[in-house]
C-alpha positions, 0 to 999 in steps of 0.5 A: 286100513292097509298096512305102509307096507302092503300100500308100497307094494301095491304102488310098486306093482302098479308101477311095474305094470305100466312101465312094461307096457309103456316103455320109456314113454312116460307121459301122453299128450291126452293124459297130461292134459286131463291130469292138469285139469283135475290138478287144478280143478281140484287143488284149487277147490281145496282152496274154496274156489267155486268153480265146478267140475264143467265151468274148470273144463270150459275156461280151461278150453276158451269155450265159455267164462263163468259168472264167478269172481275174478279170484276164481278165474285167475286162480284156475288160469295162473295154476294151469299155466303153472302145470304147463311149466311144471310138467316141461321142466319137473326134472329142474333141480329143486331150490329155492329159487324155482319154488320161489318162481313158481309161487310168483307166477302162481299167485302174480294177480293180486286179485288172487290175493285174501283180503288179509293178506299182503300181495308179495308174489314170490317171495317169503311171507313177512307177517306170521300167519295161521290157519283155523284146522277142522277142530276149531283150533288155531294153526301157526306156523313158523315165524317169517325170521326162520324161514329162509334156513328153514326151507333151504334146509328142507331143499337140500334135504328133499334133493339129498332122498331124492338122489338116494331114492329107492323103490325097493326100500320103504325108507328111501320110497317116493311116497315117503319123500313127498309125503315128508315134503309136503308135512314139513312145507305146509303144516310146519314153515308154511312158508308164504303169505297166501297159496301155500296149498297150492304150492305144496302139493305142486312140488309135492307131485314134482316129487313125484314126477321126478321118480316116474310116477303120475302126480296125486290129487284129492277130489273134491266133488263131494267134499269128503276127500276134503276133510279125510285130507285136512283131518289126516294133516291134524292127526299126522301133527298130532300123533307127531307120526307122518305114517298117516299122511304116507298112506292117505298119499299112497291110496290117491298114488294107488288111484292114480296109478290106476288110472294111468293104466287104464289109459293106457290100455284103453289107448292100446285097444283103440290103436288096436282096433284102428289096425284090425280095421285098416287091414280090413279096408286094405282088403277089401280094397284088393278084392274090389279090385281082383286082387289076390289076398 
């Protein structure tokens, strides 16, 4: 596997890359909207939703509702509204509040909910709860008592990085911050009775958005990214070193950065050719006309 050092640098390159030729225009229309489809498809298929690729796109666009359970449907339809808030007002200071706000517009349904779990929209969890890792191992995580001071610890921690945030030192990195967030979210406080995942890795991209770069996801069409995802969360607690989890996210940054410039330019080439084309016409208008060109 590449070095931390050597994924950085590819990150930064990539990055470099598509602020020359995009300027201050971060974000296209076309680009947000397939990105907040295969956030969702895929963050949610993490969760064992089971819906496909193609039902995701056709609900998404009101062409057709799958057969599946209304937990599903809901679960797809709250989290890309949820996207919609998320890419208007990324630049909103983190607290608890807004990730408390999210989590009850994420998970406001209480169809959405397990069968084992209280429904408690937007608010912290008030029973412990567990998860079963890939091993077989039982998971808990922190008691509900010490939640509250857990996450504004880690609000205020996340806040302090990201005014501090560095490009050019490893330490102060994006990718480490939001890799940091997301290990201390999700695999320690894990603060909420259900949807945690989903909330982790949203505000673990607003993390990310933040800093300019596009926001991360782990495809789930074969299942395989799936299990790199879990094992490399187990491994990270496990060695007690976060380095595991910072490179599994730069290579899906590297990959999403790569995608984003290859949208980019595949639009530049389009506009390009849209012009080679109107010139085209506007003289072969003058000719027919028996005008000089």
């Amino acid at each position: 596997m590449a070095s931390l050092q050597s994924i950085i640098e590819k990150v930064n390159l990539l990055h470099g890359k598509i602020k020359a030729i995009s300027g201050n225009n971060k974000w296209d229309k076309d680009f947000i909207e397939k990105v907040k489809i295969d956030f969702t498809y895929n963050s949610n298929k993490l969760e064992g939703n089971a819906l496909t690729y193609g039902e995701t796109i056709s609900f998404l666009k009101n062409i057709a509702v799958p057969q599946k359970s209304q937990k599903d449907l809901l679960d797809i339809e709250n989290h890309q509204a949820i996207l919609d808030k998320v890419f208007e007002q990324f630049d909103k200071p983190f607290s608890v509040e807004f990730i408390k706000d999210i989590h009850k517009e994420l998970m406001k349904d209480y169809d959405q909910w397990d069968y084992e779990a209280l429904p408690n929209p937007g608010q912290f969890k008030i029973f412990e709860n567990y998860s079963v890792l890939p091993s077989g191992k039982i998971k808990e995580y922190m008691k509900p008592s010490e939640v509250e001071n857990a996450m504004n610890e880690l609000i205020n921690t996340t806040n302090t990085l990201l005014s501090q945030s560095e490009l050019n030192d490893i330490k102060k990195h994006p990718l480490i911050i939001a890799a940091a967030f997301h290990n201390r979210f999700l695999n320690n406080i894990h603060p909420f009775q259900d949807g945690n995942g989903r909330i982790g890795r949203i505000f673990s991209n607003i993390i990310l958005l933040k800093c300019g770069f596009p926001p991360i996801f782990i495809e789930t069409q074969d299942n395989i990214e799936r299990e790199k995802y879990l094992n490399t969360i187990q491994e990270s607690e496990q060695k007690n070193d976060l380095v595991p989890m910072i490179k599994f996210f730069g290579k899906k940054l590297i990959e999403s950065l790569e995608r984003k410039l290859s949208f980019i330019q595949e639009a530049m080439m389009h506009e390009k050719k849209l012009k080679i084309l109107d010139i085209s016409n506007i003289k072969d208008i003058k000719k027919s006309n028996g005008l000089s060109i």
